[in-house]
mmJSON file of the N, C-alpha and C atoms, coordinates in Angstrom:
{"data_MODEL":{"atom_site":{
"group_PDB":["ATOM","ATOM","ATOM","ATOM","ATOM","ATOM","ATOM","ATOM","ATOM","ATOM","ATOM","ATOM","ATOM","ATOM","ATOM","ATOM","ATOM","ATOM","ATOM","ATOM","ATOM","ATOM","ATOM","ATOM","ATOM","ATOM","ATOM","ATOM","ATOM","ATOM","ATOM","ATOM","ATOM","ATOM","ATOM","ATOM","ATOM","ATOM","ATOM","ATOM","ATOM","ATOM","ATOM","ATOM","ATOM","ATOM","ATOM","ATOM","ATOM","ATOM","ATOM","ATOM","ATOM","ATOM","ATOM","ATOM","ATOM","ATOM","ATOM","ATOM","ATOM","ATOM","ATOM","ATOM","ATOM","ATOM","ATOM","ATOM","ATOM","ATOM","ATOM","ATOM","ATOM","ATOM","ATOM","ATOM","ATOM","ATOM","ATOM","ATOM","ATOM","ATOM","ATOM","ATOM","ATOM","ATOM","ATOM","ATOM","ATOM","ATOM","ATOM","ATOM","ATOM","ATOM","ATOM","ATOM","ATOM","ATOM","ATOM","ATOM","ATOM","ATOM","ATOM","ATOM","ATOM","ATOM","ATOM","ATOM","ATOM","ATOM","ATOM","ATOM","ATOM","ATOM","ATOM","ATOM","ATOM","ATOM","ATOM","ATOM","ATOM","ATOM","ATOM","ATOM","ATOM","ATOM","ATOM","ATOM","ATOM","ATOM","ATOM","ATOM","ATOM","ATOM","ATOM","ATOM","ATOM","ATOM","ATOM","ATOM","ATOM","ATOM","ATOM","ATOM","ATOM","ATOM","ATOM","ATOM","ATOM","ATOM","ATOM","ATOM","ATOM","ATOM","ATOM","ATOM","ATOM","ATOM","ATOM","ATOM","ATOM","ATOM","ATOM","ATOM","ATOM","ATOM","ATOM","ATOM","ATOM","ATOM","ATOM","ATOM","ATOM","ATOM","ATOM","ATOM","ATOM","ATOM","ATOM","ATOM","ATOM","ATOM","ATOM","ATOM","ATOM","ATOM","ATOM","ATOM","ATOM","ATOM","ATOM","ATOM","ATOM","ATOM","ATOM","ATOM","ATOM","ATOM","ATOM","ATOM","ATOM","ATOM","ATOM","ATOM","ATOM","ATOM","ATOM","ATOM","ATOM","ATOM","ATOM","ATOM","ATOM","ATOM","ATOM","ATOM","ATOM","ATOM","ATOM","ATOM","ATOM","ATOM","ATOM","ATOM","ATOM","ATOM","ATOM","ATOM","ATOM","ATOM","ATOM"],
"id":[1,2,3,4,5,6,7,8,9,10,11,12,13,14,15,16,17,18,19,20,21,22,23,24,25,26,27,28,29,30,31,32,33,34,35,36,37,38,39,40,41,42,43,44,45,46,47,48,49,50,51,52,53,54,55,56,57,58,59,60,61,62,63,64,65,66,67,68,69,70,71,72,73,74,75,76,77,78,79,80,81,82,83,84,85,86,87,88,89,90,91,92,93,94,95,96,97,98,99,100,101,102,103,104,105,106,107,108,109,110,111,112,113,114,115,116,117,118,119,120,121,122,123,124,125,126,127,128,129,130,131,132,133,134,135,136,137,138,139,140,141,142,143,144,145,146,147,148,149,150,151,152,153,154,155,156,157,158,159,160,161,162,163,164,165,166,167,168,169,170,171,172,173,174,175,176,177,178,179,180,181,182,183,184,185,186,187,188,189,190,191,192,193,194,195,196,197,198,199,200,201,202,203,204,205,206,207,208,209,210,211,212,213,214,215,216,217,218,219,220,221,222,223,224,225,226,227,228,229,230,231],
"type_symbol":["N","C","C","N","C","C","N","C","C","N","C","C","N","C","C","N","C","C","N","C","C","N","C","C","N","C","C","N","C","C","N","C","C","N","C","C","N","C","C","N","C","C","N","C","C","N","C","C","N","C","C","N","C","C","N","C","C","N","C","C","N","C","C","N","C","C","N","C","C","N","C","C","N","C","C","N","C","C","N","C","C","N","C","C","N","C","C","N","C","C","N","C","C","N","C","C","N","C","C","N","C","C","N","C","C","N","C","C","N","C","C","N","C","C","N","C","C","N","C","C","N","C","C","N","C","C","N","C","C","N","C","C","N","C","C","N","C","C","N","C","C","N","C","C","N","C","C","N","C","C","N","C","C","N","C","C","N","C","C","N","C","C","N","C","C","N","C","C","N","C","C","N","C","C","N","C","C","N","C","C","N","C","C","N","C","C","N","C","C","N","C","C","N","C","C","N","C","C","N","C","C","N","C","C","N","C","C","N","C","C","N","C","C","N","C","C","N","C","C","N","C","C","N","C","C","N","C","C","N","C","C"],
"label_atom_id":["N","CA","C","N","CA","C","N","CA","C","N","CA","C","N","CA","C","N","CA","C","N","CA","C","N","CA","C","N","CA","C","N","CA","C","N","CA","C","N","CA","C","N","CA","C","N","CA","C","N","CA","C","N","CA","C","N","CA","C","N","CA","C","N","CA","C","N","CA","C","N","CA","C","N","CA","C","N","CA","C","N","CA","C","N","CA","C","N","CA","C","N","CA","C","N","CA","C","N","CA","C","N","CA","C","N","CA","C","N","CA","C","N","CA","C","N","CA","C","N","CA","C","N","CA","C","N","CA","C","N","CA","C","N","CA","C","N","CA","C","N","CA","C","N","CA","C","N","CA","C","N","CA","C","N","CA","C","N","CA","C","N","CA","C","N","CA","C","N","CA","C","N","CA","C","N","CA","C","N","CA","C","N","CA","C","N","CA","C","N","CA","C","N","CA","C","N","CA","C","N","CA","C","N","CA","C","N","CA","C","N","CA","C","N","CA","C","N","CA","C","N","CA","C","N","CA","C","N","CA","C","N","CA","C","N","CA","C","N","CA","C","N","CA","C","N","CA","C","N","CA","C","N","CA","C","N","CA","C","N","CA","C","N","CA","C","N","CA","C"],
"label_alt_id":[null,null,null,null,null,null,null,null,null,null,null,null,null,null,null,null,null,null,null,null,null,null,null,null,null,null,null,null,null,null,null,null,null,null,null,null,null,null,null,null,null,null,null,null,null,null,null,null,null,null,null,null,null,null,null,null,null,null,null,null,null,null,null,null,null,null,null,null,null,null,null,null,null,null,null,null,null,null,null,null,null,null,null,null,null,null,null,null,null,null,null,null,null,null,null,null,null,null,null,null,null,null,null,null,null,null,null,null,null,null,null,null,null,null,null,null,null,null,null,null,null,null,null,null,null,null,null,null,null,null,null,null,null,null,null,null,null,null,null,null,null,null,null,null,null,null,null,null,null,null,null,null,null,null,null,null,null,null,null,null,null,null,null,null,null,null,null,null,null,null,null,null,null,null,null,null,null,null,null,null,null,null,null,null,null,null,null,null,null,null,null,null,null,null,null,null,null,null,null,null,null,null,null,null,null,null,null,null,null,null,null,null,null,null,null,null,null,null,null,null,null,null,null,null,null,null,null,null,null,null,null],
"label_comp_id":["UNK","UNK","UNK","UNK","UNK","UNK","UNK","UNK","UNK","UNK","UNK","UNK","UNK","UNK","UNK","UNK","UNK","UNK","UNK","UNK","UNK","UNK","UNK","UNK","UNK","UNK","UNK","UNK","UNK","UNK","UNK","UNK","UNK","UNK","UNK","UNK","UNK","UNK","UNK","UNK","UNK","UNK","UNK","UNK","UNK","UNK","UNK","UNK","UNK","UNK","UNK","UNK","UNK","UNK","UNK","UNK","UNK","UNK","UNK","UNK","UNK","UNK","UNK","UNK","UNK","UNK","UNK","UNK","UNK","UNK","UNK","UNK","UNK","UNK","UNK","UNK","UNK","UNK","UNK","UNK","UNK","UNK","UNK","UNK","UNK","UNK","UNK","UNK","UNK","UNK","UNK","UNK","UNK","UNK","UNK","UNK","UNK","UNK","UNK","UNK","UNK","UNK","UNK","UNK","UNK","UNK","UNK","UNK","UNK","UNK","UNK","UNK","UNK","UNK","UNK","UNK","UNK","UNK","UNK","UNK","UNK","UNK","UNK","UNK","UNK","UNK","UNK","UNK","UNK","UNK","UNK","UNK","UNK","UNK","UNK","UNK","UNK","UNK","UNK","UNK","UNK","UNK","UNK","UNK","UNK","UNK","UNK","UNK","UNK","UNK","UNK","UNK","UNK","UNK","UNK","UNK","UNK","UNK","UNK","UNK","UNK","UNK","UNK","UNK","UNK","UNK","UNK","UNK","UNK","UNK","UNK","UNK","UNK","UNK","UNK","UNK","UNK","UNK","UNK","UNK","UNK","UNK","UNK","UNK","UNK","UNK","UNK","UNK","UNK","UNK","UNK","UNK","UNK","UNK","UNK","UNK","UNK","UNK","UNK","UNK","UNK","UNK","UNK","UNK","UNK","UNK","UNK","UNK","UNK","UNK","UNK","UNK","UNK","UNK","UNK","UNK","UNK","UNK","UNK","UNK","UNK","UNK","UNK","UNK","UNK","UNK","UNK","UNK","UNK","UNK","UNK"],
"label_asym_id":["A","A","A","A","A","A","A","A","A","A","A","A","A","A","A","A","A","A","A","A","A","A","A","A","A","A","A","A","A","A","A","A","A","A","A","A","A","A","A","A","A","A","A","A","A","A","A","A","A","A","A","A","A","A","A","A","A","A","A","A","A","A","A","A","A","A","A","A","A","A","A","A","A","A","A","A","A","A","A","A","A","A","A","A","A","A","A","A","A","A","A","A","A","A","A","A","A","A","A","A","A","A","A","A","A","A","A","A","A","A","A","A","A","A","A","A","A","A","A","A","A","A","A","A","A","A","A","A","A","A","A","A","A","A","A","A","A","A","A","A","A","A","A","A","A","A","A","A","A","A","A","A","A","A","A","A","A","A","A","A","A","A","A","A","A","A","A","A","A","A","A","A","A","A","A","A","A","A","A","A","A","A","A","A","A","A","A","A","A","A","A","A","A","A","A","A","A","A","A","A","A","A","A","A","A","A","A","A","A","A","A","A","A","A","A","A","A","A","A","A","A","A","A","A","A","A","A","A","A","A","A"],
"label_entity_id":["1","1","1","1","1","1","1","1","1","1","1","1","1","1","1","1","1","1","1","1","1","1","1","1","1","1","1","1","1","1","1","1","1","1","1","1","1","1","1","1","1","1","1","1","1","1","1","1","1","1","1","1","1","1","1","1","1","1","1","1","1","1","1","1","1","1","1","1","1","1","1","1","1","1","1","1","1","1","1","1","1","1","1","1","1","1","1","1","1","1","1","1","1","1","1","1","1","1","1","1","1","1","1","1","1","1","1","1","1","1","1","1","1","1","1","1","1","1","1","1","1","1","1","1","1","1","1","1","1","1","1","1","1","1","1","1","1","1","1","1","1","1","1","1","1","1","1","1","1","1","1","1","1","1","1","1","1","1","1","1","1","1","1","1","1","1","1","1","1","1","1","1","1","1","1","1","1","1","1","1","1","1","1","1","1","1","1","1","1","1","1","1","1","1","1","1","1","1","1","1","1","1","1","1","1","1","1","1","1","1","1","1","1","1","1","1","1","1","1","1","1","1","1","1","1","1","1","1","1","1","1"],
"label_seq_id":[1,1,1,2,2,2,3,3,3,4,4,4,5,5,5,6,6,6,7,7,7,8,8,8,9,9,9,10,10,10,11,11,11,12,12,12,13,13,13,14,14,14,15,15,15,16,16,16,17,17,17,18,18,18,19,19,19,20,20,20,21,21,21,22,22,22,23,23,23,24,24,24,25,25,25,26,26,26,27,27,27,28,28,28,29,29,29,30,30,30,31,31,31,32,32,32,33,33,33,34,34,34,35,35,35,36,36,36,37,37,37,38,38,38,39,39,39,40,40,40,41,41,41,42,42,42,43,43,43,44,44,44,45,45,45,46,46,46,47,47,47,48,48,48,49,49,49,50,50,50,51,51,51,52,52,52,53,53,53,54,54,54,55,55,55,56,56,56,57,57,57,58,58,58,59,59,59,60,60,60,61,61,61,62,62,62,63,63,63,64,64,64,65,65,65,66,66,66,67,67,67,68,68,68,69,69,69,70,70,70,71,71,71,72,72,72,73,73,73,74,74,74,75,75,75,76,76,76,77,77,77],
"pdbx_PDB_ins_code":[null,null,null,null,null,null,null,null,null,null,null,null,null,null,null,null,null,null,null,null,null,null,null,null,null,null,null,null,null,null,null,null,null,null,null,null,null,null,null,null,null,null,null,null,null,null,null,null,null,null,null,null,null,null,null,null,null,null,null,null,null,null,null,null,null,null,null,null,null,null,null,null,null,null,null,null,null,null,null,null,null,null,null,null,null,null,null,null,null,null,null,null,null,null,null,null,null,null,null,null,null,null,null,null,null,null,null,null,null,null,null,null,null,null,null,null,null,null,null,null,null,null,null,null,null,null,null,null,null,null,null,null,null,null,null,null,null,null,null,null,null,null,null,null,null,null,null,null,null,null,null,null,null,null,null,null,null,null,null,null,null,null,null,null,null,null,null,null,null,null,null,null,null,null,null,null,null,null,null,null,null,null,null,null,null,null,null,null,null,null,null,null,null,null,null,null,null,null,null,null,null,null,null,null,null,null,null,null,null,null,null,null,null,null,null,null,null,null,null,null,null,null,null,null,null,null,null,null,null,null,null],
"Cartn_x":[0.849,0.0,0.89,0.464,1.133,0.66,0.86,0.478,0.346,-1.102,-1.162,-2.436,-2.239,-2.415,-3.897,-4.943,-6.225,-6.563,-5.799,-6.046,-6.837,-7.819,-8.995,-8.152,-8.706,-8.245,-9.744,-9.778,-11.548,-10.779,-10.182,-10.479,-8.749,-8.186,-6.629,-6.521,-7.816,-7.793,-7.497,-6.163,-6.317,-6.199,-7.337,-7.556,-6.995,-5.669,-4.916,-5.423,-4.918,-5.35,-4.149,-4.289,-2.504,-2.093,-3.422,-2.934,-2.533,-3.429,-3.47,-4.215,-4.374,-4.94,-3.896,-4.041,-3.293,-3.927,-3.311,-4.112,-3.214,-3.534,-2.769,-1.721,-2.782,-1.703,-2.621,-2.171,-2.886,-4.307,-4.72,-5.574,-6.568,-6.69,-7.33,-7.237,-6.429,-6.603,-7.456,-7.333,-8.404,-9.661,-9.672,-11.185,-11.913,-11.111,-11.439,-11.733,-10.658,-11.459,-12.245,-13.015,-14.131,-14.994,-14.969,-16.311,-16.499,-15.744,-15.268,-15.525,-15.817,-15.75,-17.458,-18.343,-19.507,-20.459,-19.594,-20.33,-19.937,-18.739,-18.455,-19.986,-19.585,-20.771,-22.58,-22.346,-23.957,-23.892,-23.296,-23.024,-23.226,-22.639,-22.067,-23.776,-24.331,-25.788,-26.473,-26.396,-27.249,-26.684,-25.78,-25.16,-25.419,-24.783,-24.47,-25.566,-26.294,-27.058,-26.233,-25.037,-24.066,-23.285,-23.379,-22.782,-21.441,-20.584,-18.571,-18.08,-18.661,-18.514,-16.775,-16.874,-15.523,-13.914,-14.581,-13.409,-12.581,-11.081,-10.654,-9.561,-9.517,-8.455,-7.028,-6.352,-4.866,-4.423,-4.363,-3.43,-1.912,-1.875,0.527,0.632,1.325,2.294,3.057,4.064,4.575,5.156,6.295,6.755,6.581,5.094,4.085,4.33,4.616,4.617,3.126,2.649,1.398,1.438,0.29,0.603,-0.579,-1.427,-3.126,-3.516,-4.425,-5.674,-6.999,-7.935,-8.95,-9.902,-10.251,-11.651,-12.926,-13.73,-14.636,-16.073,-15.546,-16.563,-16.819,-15.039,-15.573,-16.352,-16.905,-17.576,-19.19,-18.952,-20.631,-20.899,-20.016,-20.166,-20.79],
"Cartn_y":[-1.185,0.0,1.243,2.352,3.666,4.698,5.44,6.895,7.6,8.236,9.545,10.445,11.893,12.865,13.104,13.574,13.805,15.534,16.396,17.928,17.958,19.006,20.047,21.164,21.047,22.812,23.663,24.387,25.748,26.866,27.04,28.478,28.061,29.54,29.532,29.126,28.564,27.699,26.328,25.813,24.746,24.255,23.268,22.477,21.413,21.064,20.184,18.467,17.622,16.308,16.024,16.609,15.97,15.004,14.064,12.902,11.53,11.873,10.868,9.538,8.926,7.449,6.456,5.226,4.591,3.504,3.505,3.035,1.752,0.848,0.11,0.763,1.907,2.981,3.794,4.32,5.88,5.268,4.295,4.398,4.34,3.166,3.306,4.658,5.573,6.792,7.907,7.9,8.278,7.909,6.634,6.484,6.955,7.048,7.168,8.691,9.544,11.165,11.349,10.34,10.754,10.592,9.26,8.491,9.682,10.647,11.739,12.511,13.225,14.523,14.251,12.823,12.933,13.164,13.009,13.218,14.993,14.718,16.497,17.673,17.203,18.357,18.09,16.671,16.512,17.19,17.274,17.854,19.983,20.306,21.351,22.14,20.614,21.219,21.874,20.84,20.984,21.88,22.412,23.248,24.785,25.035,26.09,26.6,25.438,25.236,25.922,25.481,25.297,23.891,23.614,22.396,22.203,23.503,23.173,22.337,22.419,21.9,22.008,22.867,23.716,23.132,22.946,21.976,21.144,20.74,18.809,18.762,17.215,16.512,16.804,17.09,16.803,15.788,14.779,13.601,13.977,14.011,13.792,12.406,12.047,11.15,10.846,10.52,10.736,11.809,12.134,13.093,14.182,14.109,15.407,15.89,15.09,15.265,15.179,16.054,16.209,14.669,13.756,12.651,11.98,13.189,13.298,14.252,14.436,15.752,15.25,15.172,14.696,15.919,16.369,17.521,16.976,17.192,17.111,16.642,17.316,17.152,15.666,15.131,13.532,12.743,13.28,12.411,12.717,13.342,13.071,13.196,12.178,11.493,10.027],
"Cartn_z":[0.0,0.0,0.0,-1.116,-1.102,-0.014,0.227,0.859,-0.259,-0.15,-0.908,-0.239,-0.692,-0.085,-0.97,-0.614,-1.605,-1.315,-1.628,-1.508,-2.432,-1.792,-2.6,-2.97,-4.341,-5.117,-5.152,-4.883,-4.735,-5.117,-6.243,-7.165,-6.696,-5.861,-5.355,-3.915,-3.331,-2.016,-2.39,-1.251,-1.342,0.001,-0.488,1.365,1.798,2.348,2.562,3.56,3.011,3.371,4.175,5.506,6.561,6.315,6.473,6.904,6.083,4.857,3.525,3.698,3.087,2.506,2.407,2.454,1.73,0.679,-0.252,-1.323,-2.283,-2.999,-3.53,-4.724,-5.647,-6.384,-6.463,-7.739,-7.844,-8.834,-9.501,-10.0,-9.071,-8.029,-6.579,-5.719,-5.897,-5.396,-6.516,-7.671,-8.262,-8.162,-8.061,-7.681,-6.247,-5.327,-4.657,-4.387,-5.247,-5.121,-5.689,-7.016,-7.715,-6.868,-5.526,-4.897,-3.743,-3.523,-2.385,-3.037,-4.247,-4.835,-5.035,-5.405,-5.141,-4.115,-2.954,-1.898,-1.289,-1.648,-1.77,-1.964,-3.348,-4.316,-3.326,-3.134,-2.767,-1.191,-0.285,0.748,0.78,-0.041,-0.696,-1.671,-1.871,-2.486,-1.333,-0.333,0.652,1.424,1.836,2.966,2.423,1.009,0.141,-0.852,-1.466,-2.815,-3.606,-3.555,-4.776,-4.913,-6.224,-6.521,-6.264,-6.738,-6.489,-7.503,-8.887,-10.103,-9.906,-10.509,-10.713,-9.895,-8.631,-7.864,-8.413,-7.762,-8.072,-7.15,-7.209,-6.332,-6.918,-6.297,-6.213,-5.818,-6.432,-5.696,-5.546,-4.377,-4.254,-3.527,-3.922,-3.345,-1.959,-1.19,-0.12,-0.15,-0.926,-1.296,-1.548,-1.6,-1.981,-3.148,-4.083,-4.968,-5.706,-6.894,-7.417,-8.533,-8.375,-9.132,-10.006,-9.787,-10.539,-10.123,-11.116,-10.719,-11.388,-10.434,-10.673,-11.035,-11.959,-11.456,-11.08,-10.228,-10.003,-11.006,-11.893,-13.375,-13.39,-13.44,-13.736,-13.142,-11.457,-10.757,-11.342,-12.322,-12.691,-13.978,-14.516,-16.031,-15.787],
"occupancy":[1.0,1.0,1.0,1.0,1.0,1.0,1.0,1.0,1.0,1.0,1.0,1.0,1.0,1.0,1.0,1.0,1.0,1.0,1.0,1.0,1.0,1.0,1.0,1.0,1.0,1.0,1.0,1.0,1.0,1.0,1.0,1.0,1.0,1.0,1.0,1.0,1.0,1.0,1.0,1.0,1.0,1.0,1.0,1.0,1.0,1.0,1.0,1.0,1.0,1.0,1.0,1.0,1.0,1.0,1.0,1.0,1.0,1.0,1.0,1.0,1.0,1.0,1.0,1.0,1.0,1.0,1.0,1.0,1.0,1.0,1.0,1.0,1.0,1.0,1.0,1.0,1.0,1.0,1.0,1.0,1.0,1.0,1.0,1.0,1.0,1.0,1.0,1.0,1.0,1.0,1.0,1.0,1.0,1.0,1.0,1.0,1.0,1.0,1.0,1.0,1.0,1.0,1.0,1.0,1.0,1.0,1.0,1.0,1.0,1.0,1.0,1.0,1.0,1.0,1.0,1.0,1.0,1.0,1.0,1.0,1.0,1.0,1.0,1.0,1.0,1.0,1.0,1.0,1.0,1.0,1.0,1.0,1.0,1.0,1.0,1.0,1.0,1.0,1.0,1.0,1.0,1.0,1.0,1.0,1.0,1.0,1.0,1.0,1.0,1.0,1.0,1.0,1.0,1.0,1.0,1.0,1.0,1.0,1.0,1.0,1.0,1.0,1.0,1.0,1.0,1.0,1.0,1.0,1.0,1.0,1.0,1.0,1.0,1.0,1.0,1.0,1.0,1.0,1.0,1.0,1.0,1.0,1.0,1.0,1.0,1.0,1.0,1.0,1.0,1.0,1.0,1.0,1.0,1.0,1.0,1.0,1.0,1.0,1.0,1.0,1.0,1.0,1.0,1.0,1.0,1.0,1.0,1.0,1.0,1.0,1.0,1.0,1.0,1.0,1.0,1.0,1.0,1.0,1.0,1.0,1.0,1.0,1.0,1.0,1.0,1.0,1.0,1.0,1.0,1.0,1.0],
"B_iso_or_equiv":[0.0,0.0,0.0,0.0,0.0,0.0,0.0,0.0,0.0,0.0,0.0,0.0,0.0,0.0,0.0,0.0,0.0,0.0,0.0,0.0,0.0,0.0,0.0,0.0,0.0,0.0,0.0,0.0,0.0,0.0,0.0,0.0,0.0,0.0,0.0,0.0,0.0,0.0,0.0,0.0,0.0,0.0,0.0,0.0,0.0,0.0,0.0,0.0,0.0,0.0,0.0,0.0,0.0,0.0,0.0,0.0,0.0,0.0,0.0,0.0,0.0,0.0,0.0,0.0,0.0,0.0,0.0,0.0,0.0,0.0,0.0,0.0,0.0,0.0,0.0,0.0,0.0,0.0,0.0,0.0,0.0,0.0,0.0,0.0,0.0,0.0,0.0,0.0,0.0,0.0,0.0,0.0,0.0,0.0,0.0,0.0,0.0,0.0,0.0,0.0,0.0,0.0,0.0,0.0,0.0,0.0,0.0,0.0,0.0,0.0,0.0,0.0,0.0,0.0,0.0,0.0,0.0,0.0,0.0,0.0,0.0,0.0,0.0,0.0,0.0,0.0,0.0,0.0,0.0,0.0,0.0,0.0,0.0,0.0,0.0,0.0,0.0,0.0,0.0,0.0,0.0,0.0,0.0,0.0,0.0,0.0,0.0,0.0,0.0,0.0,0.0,0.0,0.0,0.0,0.0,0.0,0.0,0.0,0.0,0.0,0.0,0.0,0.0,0.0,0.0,0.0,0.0,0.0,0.0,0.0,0.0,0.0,0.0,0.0,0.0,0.0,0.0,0.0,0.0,0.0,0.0,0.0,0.0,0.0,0.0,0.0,0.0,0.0,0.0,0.0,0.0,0.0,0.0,0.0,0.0,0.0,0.0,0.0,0.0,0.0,0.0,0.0,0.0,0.0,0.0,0.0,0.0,0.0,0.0,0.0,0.0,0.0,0.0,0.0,0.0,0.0,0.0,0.0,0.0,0.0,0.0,0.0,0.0,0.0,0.0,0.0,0.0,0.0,0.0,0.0,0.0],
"pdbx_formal_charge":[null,null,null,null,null,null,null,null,null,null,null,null,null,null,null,null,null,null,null,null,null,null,null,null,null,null,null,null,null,null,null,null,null,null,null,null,null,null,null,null,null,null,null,null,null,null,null,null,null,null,null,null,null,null,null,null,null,null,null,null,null,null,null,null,null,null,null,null,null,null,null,null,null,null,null,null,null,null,null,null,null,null,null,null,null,null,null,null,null,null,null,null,null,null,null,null,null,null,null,null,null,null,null,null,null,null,null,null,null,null,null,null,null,null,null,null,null,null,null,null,null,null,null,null,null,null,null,null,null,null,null,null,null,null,null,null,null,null,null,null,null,null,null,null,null,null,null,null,null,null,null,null,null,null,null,null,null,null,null,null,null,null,null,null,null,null,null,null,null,null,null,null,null,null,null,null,null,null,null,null,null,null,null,null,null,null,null,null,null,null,null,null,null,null,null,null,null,null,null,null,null,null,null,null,null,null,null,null,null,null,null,null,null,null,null,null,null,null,null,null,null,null,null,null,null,null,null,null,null,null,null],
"auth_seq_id":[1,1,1,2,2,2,3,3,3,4,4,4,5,5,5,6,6,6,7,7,7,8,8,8,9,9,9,10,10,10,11,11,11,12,12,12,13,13,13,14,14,14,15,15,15,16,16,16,17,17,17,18,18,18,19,19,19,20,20,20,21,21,21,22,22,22,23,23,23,24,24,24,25,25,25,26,26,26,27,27,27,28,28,28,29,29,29,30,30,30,31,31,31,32,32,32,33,33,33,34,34,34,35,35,35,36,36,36,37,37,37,38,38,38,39,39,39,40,40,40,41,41,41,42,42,42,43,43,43,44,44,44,45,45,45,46,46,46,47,47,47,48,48,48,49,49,49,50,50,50,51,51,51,52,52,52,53,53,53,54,54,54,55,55,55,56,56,56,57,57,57,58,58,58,59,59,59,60,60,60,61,61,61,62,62,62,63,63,63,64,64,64,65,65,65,66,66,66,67,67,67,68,68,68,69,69,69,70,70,70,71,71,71,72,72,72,73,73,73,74,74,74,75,75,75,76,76,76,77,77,77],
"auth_comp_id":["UNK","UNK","UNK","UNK","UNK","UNK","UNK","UNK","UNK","UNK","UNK","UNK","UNK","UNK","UNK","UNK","UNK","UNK","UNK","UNK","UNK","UNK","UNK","UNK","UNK","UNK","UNK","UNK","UNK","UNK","UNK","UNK","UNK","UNK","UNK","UNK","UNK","UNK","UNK","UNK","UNK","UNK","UNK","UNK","UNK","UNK","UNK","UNK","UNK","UNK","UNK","UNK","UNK","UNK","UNK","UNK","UNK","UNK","UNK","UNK","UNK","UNK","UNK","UNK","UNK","UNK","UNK","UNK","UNK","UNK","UNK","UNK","UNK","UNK","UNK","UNK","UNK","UNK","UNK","UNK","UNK","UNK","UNK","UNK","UNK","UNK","UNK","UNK","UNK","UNK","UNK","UNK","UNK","UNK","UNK","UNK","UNK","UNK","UNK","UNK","UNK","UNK","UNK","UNK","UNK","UNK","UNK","UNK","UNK","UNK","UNK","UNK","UNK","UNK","UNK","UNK","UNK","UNK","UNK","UNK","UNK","UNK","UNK","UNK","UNK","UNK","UNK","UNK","UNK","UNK","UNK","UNK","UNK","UNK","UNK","UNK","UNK","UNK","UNK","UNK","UNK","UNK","UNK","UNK","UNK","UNK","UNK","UNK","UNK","UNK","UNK","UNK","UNK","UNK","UNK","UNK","UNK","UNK","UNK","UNK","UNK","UNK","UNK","UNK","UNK","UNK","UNK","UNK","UNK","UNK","UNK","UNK","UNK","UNK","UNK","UNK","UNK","UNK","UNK","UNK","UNK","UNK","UNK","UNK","UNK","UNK","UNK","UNK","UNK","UNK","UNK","UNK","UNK","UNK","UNK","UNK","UNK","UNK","UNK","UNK","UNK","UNK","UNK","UNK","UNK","UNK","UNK","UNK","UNK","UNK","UNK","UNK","UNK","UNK","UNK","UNK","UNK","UNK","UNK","UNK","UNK","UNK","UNK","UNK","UNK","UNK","UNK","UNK","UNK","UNK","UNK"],
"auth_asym_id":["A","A","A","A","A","A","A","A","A","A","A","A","A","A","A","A","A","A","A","A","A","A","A","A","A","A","A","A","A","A","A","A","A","A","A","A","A","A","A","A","A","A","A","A","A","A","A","A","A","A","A","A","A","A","A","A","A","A","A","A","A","A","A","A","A","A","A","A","A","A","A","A","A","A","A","A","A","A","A","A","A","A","A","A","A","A","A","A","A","A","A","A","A","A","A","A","A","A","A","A","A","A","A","A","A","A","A","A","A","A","A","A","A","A","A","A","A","A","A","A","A","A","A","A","A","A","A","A","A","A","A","A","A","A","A","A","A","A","A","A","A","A","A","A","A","A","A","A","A","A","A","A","A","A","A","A","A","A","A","A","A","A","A","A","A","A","A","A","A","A","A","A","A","A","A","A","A","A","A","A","A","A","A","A","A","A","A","A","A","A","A","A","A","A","A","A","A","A","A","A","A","A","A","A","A","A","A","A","A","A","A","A","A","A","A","A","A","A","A","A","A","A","A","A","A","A","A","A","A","A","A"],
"auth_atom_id":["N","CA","C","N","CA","C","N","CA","C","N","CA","C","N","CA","C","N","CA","C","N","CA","C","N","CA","C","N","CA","C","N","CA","C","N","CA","C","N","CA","C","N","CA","C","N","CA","C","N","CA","C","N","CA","C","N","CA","C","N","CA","C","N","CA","C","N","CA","C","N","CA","C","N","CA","C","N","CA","C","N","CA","C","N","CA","C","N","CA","C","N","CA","C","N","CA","C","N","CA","C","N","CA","C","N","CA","C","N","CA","C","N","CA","C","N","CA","C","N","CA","C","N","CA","C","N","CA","C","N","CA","C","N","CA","C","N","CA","C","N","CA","C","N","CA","C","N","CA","C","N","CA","C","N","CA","C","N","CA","C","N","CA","C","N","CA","C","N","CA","C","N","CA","C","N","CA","C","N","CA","C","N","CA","C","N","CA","C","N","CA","C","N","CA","C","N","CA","C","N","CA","C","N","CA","C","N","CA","C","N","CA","C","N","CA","C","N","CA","C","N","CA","C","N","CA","C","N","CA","C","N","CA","C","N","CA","C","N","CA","C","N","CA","C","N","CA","C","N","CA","C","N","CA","C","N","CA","C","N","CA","C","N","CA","C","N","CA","C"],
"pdbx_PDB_model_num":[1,1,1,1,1,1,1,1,1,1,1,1,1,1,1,1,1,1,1,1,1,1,1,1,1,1,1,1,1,1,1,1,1,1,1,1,1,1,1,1,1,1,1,1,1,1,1,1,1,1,1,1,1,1,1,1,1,1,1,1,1,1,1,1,1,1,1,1,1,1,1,1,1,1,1,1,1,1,1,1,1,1,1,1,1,1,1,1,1,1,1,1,1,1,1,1,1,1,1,1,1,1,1,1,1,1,1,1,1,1,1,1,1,1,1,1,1,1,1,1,1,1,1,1,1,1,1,1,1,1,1,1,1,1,1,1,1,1,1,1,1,1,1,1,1,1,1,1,1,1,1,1,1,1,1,1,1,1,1,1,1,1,1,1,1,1,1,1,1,1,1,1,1,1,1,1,1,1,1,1,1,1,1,1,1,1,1,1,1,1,1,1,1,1,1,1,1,1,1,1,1,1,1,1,1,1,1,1,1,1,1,1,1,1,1,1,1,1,1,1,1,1,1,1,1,1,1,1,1,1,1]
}}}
């Protein structure tokens, strides 16, 4: 299992994930910010009545290194 980090990007906010996931790789960490970016937006309906289209994941690595970017869009194709 890897460590990786799942930061929110919101415009030039970014909301940091301390602590990370661990995941088998990064395709399992993509999925997993799409299954997180749906409950995001549906949360975000209800709190805001705004969706947060516009949002996405940053995946990094241990290193913190940037190793995907998910936008948000894709969780609702």
């Amino acid at each position: 299992m890897r460590l990786f980090f799942l930061h929110v990007r919101d415009g030039s906010e970014l909301i940091s994930d301390p602590e990370g996931s661990c995941f088998p790789d990064v395709v399992v960490a993509k999925s997993e910010a799409i299954h997180s970016a749906r409950e995001l937006m549906s949360e975000s309906v209800i709190r805001d009545g705004r969706l947060g289209i516009d949002r996405r994941f940053e995946i990094a690595d241990r290193e913190r290194n940037i190793v995907a970017i998910v936008p948000f869009r894709e969780a609702v194709n």
